[in-house]
N, C-alpha and C positions, 0 to 999 in steps of 0.2 A: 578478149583481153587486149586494152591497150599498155601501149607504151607508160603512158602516166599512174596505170592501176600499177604495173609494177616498180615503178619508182617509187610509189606512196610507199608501199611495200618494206625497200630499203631506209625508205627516209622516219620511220617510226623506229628502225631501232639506231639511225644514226644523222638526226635531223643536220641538215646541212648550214644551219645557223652555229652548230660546233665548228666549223673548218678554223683554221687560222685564218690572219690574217692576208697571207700570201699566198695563199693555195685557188686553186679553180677548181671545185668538186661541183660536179653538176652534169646537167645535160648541155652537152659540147655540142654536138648537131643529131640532127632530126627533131621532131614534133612528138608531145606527148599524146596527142590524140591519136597518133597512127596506130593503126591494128597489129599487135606486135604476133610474128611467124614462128618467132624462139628467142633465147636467149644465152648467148657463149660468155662467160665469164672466163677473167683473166687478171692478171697482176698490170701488164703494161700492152695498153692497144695501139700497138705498131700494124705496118702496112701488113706484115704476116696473117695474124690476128684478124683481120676485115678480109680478106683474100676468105681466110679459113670459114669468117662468118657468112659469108657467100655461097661459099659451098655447099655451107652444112644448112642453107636457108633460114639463119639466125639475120633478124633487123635489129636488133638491140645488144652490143658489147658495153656490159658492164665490167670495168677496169678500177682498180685500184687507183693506179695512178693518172693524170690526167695527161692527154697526148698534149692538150694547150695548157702548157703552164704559165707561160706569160705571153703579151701580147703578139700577135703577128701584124706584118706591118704588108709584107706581100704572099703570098699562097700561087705560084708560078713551080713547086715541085721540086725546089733546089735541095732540100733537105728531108728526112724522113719524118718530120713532121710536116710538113706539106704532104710529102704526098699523101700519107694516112689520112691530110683531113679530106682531101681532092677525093682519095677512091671511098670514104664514105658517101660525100655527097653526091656523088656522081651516082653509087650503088642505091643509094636510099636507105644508106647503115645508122642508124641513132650511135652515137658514142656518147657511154654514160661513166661520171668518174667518181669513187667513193671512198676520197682519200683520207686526211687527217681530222674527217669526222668522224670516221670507220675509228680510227687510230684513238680517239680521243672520248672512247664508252667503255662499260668495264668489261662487255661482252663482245668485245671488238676486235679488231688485232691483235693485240698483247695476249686478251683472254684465251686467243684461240691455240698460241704459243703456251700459254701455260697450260690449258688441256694436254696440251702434245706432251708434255714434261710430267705432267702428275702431279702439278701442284694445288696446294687447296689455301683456302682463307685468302684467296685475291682481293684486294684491294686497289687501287688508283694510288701508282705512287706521288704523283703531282694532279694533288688536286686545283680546279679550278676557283677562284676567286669569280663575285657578282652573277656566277649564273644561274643565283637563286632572285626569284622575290616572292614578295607577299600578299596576298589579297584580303583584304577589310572589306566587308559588303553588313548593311544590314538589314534586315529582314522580318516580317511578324511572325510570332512564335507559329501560329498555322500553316504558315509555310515553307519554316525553317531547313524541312528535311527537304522537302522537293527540291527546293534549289540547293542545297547542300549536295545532295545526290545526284544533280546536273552538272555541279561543277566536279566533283569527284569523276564523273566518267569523261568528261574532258578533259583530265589528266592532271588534274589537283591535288593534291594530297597523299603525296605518294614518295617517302623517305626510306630509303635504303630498299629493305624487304621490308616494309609497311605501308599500307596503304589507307586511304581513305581517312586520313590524319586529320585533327584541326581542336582548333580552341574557339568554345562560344562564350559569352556574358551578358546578360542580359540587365538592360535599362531602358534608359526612359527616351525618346525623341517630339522633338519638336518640329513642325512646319506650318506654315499659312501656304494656302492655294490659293493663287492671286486667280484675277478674272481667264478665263481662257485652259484654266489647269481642269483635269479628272483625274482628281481623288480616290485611293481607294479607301481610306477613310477620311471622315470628315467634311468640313462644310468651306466652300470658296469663301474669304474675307474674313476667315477666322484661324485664331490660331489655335493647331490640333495639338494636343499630346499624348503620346501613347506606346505602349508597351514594344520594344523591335529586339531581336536576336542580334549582338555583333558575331559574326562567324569571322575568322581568320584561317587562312590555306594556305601551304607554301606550292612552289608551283618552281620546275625550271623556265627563264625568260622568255625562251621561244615560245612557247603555251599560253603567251597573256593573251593574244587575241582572239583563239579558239573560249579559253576558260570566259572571259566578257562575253561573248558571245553566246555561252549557255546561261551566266549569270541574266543577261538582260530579255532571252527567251523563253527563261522559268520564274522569276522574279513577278508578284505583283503589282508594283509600283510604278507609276509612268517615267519617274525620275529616280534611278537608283542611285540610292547611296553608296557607294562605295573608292578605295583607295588605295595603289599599288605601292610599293617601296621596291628598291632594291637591296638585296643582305650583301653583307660582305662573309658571310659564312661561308664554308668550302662546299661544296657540292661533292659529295665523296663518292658520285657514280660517272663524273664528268674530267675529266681532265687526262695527262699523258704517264705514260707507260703504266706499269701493275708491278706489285709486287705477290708473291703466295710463297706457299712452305711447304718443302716435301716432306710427307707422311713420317719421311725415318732421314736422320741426314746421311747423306753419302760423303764419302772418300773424294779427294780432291779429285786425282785419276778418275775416280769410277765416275763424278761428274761434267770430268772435260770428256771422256769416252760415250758419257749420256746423249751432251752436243753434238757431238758428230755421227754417232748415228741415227737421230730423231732426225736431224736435218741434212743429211745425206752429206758428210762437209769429208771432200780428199786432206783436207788442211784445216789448224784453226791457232788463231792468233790472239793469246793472254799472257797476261802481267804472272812476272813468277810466283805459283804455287806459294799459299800463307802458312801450310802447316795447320789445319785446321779446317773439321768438317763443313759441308755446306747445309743449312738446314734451311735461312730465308735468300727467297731469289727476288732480284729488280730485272724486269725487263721493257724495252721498247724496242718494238721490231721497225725496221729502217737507222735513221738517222741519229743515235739520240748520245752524242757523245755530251752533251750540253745537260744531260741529267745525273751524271757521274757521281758530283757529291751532293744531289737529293738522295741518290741510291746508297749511298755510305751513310748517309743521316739518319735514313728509313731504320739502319741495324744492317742489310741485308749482306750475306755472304758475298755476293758473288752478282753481277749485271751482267747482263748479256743483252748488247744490241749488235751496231752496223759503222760502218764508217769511221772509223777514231782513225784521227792523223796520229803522227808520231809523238808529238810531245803531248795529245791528251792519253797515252798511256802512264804516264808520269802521275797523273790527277787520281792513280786509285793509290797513290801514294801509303804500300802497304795496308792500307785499310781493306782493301776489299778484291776476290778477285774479278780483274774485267777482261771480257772474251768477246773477241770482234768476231761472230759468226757468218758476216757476207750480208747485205742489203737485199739481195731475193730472196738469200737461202733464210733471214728471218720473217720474210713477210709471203714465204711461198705458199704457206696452209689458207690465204686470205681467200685464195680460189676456192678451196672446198668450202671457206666459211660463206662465202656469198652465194655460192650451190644450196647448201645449206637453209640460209636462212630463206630464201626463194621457194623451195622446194618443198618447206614446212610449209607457207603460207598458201603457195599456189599447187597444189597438189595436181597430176596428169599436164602436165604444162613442159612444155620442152625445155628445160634448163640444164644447159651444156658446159663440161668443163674445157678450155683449150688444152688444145696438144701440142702448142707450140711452147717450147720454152724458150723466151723470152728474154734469160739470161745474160747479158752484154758480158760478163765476165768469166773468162772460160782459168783453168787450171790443168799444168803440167806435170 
């Protein structure tokens, strides 16, 4: 097992062409060909963190957050990101980081927070814009299914909980094969016409050049037809935080009491009680005070992320209540989600949770 077999791993259920535009999720250092020994998952791979993976004979720290967030300019040890990236390379530690792509699928972050809650009917509270498009190819009715069924398992046609979606019509086509052309019907210097399949697929963006790639592998023709767009439709399994709904609503009390103890919190800080049940919840785990009034727009009771300064508790302005539960203490279950997802696919394989917590903010 290399280092790259288990990045593919994470990267199919949260391809790294999701990140934002600011983020650096990826492989920070080491080689994905190296022979991976084990693997420690974590929230934030600090110097602790790679010391710990050392020990435990883990090459590979898969981390939430990314130790390089922005650029460095010198790596001389002055700070603790230096020296984290210094005792990787020096150990021969891979640092892998799977941050606001992780954050940005419905089965990701959030999702993992809402399992912990017991909520159901999740959806994407902020879906994403353009990260659909579509493929137009067309094809003779004899081999319409083949190549339908090659771009389907390339990751074609796959909407919501449906799969293997698409729209065909069938008409007529023209072409002349000039000198130099093979034909697979018809005669050079003449023009042909004849019966072709239009198929149409939707497809997330990242997938067009996998999906071409099966399209022009199983396809007849030496020159395929076909034509990409991009939708502006939502992609309703792509974009930031979640919203779900608990089975029965609770009591205000009973659900600021829920927070603190799912997420271990000595303290927790929300806008005054509305007087009124919680039934639909918004969440984004980290940073997401910037989603405030999408999550009052949604309907939803009550949001629960990280980080709100002062005057954005102001912004649930009666409408909603919002409860800052701490930046680790909302994104700390990401550990077992990346355990998890690892350990499904790679079964007998060493996949380690850290025992460091990680924590930068402690309470009295």
């Amino acid at each position: 097992m290399n280092i790259g077999s288990i990045i593919t791993v994470l990267e199919t259920l949260a391809p790294p062409a999701l990140q934002e535009s600011y983020d650096n999720a990826g492989l920070l250092t080491g080689q994905p060909n190296w022979p991976c020994t084990g693997v420690l998952c974590c929230l934030d791979a600090i110097e602790a963190v790679v010391d710990e993976a050392i020990e435990k004979k883990c090459n590979l720290v898969v981390a939430h957050h990314p130790i390089v967030f922005s650029g460095l300019k010198k790596i001389n040890g002055n700070n603790y990101v230096e020296r984290t990236i210094i005792k990787a390379i020096k150990h021969d530690i891979a640092l892998y980081a799977i941050h606001t792509n992780l954050d940005n699928v419905l089965h990701g972050v959030n999702g993992m927070i809402a399992q912990k809650l017991g909520l159901i009917n999740l959806r994407i509270l902020a879906p994403k814009e353009q990260q659909l498009e579509k493929l137009y190819f067309f094809v003779p009715p004899g081999h319409a299914e083949k190549v339908k069924n090659a771009v389907f398992n390339a990751g074609g046609g796959a909407i919501g909980n449906y799969r293997e979606c698409s729209f065909s019509t069938v008409g007529q086509g023209t072409f002349l094969p000039e000198s130099g052309a093979r034909p697979f019907t018809g005669e050079r210097g003449k023009r042909h016409e004849a019966e072709e399949v239009k198929i149409e697929i939707l497809y997330p963006f990242y997938l067009r050049n996998k999906l071409l790639t099966a399209l022009r592998e199983n396809h007849p023709y030496e020159e395929v037809a076909y034509e990409t767009i991009t939708l502006n439709n939502l992609h309703q399994e792509t974009g930031a935080g979640i919203t779900g709904e608990f089975p029965e609503k609770l009591e205000e009390a009973d659900f600021l009491q829920l927070l603190k103890s799912v997420f271990g919190l000595p303290l927790l800080k929300h806008t005054a009680p509305l007087g009124k049940k919680i039934g639909k919840v918004s969440i984004c785990g980290g940073a997401g005070s910037s989603l405030t009034k999408t999550a009052i727009n949604s309907g939803s009771d009550a949001y629960i992320t990280s980080d709100i300064k002062y005057h954005e508790f102001f912004d649930a302005d009666g409408k909603i209540l919002l409860a800052d539960i701490g930046h680790y203490e909302s994104e700390q279950f990401t550990i077992n989600l990346l355990q998890h997802i690892l350990q499904e696919k790679i079964p007998n394989f060493a996949v380690l949770k850290t025992a460091v917590n990680t924590n930068p903010v402690h309470y009295r």
